[in-house]
KEKE-3310 file (N, C-alpha, C; in steps of 0.2 Angstrom, whole numbers, plus 5000, padded with zeros to 4 digits):
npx = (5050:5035:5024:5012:5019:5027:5020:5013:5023:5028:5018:5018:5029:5032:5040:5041:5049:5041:5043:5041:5030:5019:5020:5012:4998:4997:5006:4994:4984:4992:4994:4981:4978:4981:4980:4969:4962:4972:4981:4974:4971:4984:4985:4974:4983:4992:4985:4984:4974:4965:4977:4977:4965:4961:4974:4967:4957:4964:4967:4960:4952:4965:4964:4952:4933:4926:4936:4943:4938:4943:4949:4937:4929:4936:4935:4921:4926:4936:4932:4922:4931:4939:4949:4946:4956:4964:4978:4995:5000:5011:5020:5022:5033:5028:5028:5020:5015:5014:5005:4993:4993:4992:4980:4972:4971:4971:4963:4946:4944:4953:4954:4939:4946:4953:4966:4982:4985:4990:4992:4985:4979:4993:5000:5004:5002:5010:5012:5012:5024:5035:5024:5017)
npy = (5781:5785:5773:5771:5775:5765:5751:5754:5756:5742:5733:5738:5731:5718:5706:5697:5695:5682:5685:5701:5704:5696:5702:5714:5717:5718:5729:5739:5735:5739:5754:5760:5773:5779:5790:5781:5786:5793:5782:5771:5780:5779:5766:5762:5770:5761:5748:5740:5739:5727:5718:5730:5727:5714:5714:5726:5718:5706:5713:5719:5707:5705:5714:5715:5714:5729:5738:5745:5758:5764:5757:5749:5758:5759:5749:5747:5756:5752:5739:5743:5747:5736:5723:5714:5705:5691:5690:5690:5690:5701:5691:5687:5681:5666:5648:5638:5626:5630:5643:5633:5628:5637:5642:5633:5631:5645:5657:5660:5672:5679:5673:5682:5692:5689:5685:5676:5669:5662:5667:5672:5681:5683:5671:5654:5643:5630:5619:5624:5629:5642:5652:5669)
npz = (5627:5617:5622:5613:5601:5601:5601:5587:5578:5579:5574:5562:5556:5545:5549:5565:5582:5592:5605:5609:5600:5609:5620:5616:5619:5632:5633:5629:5637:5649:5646:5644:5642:5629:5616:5607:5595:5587:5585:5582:5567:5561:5562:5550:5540:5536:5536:5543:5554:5557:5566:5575:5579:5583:5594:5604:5606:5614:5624:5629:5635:5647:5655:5658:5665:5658:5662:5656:5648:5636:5627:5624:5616:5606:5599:5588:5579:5572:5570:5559:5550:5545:5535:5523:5519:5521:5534:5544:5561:5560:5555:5542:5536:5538:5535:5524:5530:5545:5541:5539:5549:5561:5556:5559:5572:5577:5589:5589:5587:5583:5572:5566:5566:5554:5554:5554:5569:5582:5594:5612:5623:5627:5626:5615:5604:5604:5593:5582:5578:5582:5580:5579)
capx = (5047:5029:5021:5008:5022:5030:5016:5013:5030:5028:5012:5020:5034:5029:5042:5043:5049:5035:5039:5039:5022:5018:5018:5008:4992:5002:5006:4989:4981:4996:4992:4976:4976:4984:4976:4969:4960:4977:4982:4967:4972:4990:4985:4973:4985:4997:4982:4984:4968:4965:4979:4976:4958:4964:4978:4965:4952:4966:4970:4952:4954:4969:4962:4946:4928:4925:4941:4947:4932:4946:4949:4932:4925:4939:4934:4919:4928:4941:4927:4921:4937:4942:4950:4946:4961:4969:4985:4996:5000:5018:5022:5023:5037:5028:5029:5013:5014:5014:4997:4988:4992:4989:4972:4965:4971:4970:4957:4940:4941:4958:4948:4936:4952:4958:4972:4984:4990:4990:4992:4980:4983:5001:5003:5004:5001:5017:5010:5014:5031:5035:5020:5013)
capy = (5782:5784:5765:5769:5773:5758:5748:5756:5753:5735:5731:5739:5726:5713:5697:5703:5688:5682:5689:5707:5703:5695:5711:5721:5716:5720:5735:5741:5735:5744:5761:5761:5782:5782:5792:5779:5788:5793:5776:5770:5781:5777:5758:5761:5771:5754:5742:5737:5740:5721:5718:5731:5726:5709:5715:5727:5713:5704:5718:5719:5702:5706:5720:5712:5718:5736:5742:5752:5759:5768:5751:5746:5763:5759:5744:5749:5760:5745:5734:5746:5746:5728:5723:5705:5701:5686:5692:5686:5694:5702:5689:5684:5675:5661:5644:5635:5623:5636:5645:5627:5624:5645:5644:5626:5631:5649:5660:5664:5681:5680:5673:5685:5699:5686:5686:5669:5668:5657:5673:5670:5679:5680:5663:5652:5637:5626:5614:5632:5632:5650:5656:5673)
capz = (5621:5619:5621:5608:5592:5602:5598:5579:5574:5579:5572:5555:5556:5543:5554:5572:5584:5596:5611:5606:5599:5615:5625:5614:5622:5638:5633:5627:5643:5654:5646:5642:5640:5624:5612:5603:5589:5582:5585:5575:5563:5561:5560:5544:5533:5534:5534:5553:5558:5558:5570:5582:5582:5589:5601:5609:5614:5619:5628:5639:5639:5651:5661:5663:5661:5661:5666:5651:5642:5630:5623:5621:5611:5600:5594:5584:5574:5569:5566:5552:5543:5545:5532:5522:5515:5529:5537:5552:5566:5560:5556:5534:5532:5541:5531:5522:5535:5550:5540:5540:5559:5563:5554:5561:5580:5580:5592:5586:5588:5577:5562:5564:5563:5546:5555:5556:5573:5588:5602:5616:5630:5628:5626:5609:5603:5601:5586:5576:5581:5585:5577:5584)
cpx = (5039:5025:5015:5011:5024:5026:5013:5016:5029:5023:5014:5026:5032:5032:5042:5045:5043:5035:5039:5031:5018:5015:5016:5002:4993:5002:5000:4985:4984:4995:4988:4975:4978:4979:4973:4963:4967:4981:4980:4970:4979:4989:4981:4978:4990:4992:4983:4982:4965:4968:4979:4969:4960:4970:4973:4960:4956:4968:4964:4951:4956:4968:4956:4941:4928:4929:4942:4942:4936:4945:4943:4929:4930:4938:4927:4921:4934:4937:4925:4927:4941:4943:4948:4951:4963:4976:4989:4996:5009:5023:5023:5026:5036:5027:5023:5010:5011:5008:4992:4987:4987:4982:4967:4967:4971:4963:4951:4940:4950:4957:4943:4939:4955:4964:4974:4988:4988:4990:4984:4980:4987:5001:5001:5003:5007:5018:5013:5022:5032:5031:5018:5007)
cpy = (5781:5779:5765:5770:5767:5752:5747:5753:5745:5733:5733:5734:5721:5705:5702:5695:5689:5685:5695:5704:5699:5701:5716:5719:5719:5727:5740:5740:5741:5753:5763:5770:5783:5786:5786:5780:5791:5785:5772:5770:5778:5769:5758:5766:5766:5748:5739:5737:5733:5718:5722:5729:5720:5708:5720:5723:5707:5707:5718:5715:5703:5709:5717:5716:5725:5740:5747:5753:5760:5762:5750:5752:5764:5755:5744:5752:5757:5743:5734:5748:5741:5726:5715:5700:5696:5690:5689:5693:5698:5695:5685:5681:5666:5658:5641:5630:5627:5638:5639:5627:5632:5646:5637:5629:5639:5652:5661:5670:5682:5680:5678:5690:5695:5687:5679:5669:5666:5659:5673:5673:5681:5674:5660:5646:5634:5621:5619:5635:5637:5654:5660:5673)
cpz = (5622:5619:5615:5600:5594:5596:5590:5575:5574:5574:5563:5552:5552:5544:5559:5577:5589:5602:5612:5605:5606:5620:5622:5617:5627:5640:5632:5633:5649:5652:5641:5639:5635:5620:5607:5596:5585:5581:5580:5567:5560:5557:5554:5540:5532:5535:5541:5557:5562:5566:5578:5585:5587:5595:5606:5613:5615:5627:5633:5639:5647:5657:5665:5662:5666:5663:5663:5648:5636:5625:5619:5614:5608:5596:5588:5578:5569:5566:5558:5547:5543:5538:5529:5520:5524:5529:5541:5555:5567:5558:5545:5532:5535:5533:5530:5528:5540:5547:5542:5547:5559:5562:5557:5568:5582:5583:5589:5586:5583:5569:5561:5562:5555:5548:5558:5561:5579:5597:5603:5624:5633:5628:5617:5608:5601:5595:5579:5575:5585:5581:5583:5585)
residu = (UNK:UNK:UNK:UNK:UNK:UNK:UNK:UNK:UNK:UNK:UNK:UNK:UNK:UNK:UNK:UNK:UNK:UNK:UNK:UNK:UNK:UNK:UNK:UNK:UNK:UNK:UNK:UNK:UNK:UNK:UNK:UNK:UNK:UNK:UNK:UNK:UNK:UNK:UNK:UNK:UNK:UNK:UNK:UNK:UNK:UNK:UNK:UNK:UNK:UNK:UNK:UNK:UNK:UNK:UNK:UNK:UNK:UNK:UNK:UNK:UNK:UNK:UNK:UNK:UNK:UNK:UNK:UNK:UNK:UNK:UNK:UNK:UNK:UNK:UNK:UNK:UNK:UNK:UNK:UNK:UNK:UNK:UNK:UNK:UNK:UNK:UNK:UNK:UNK:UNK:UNK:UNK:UNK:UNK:UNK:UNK:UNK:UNK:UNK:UNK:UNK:UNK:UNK:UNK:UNK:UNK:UNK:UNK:UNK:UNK:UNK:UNK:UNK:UNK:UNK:UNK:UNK:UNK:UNK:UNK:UNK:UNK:UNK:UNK:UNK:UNK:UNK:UNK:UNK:UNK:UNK:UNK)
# end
């Protein structure tokens, strides 16, 4: 299957378990040549612009500086449709508790996507239970 509906379809998932969401970064990093202008687009008509913003700079995280430019000249164009509403990370049915932890220990760069989630990396924070 083609790794960037892979990724779409996940990202539209509004519970997904953590390790699925774990290897989207992953994925994102390992084939960087997707299109990602249909990609892009795909993730604003379900409002998931948010989410891929923060799965691709985990994703050159991963890779490391410079590797994938595709990544990087994608994220501009995320930026300018970021949305403000807070969101998680597929994950909705989290519990008020699970938000409080998610939002005091999640990444900087997840708060700046308003997005509640504790993925770093691939890795989580354990305080959040199985928060993604």
């Amino acid at each position: 299957m083609n790794p960037a509906v892979v990724v779409a379809v996940a990202l539209a998932h509004t519970d997904l378990d953590a390790r699925p969401v774990e290897a989207l970064p992953w994925a994102l990093s390992a084939f960087y040549d997707l299109d990602l202008d249909w990609f892009n687009a795909q993730c604003r008509l379900g409002n998931q612009q948010n989410r891929l913003g923060y799965l691709v700079l985990l994703a050159m995280k991963l890779s490391g500086p410079g590797t994938h430019t595709a990544l990087a000249d994608v994220l501009p164009k995320l930026e300018r449709s970021r949305l403000a509403e807070e969101g998680t990370l597929c994950r909705e049915s989290m519990s008020a508790a699970e938000r409080v932890c998610a939002r005091k220990h999640r990444p900087t760069e997840a708060a700046h996507w308003n997005l509640l989630t504790t993925l770093n990396r691939g890795s989580t924070d354990s305080c959040c239970l199985n928060q993604q």
